[in-house]
C-alpha positions as CSV (number, residue, x, y, z in Angstrom):
1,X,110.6,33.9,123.5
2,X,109.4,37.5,122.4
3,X,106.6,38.4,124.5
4,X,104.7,42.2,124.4
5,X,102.4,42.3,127.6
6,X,100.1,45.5,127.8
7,X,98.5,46.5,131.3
8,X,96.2,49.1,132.6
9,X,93.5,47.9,131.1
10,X,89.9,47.8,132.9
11,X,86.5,48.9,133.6
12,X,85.9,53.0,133.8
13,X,83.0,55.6,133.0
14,X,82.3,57.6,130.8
15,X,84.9,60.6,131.1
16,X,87.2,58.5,133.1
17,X,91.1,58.1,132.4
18,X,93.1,54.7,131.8
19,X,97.1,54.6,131.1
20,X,98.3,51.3,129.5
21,X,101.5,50.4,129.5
22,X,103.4,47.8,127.5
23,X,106.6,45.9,128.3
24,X,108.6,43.7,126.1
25,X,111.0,40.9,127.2
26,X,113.3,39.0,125.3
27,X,112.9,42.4,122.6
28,X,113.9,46.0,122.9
29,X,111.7,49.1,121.7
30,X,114.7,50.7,120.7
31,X,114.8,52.0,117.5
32,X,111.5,50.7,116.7
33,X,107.8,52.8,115.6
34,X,105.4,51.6,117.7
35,X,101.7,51.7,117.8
36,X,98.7,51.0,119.6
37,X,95.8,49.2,118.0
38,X,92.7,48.7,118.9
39,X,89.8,46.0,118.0
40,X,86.0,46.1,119.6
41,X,84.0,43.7,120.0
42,X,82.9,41.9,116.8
43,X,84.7,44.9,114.7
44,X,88.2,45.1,113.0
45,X,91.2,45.8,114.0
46,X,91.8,50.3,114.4
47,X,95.2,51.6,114.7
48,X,94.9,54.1,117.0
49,X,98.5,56.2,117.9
50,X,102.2,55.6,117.0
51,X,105.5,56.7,117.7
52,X,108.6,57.1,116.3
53,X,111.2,55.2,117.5
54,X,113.0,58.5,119.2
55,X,109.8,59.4,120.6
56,X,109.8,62.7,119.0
57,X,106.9,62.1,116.7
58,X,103.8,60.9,117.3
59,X,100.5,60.1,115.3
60,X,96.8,60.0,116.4
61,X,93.6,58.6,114.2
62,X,91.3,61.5,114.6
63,X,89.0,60.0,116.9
64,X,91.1,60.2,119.8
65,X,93.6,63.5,118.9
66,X,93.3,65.3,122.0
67,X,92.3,62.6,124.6
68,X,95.0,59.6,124.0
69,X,98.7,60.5,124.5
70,X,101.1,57.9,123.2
71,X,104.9,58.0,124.8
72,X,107.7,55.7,125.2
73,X,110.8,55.2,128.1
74,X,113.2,53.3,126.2
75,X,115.7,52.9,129.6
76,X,112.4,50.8,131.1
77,X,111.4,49.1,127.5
78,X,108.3,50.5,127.5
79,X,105.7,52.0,125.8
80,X,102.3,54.1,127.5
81,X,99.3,55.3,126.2
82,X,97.3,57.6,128.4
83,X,93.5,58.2,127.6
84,X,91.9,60.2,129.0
85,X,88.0,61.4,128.7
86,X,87.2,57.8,127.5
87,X,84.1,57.0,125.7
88,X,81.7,53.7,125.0
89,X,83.5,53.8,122.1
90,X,86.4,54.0,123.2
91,X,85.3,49.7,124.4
92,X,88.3,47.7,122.8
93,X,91.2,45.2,123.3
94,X,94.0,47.3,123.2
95,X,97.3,45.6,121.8
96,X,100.9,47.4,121.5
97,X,102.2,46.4,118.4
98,X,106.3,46.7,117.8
99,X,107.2,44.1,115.0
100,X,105.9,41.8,117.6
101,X,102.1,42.0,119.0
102,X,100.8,41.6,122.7
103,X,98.2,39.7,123.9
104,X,96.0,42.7,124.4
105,X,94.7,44.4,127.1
106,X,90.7,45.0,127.5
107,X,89.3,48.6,128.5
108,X,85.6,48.3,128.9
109,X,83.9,52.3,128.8
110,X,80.0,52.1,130.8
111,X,78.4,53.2,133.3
């Protein structure tokens, strides 16, 4: 069975830094765009970064150009997003999306 599984996620203030990470078993990255998308609370779902699938290019909504870094390690399978400078709004379920989708990790931004 395909399964995506983010981590990293949590509770951080205002200006604080989170990296998630996202592993895949039973599926390879390789080759493969991937993104990260993001859903708040009661909101739809916002696609927030992707990659290509060398890892060469990469793509930011402009809300977070400049804080979020998206990168891949295709040796480990896996797929990071580092944010840094997070904001309230920043407050979403995080899922890595690669054909497949995770389960979605939560990253809570208050003081």
């Amino acid at each position: 069975e395909v399964q995506l599984v983010e981590s990293g996620g949590g509770l951080v203030q205002p200006g604080g830094s989170l990296r998630l990470s996202c592993t895949a078993s039973e599926f390879t990255f390789r080759g493969y765009a991937v993104s990260w998308v993001r859903q708040a609370h009661g909101k739809g779902l916002e696609w927030v970064s992707g990659i290509n699938g060398a890892g060469s290019s990469t793509y930011y909504t402009d809300s977070v150009k400049g804080r979020f870094t998206i990168s891949r390690d295709n040796a480990k399978n896996t797929l990071y997003l580092e944010m840094n400078n997070l904001t309230p709004d920043d407050t979403a379920v995080y899922y890595c999306v690669a054909k497949y989708w995770g389960q979605g990790t939560q990253v809570t931004v208050s003081s």
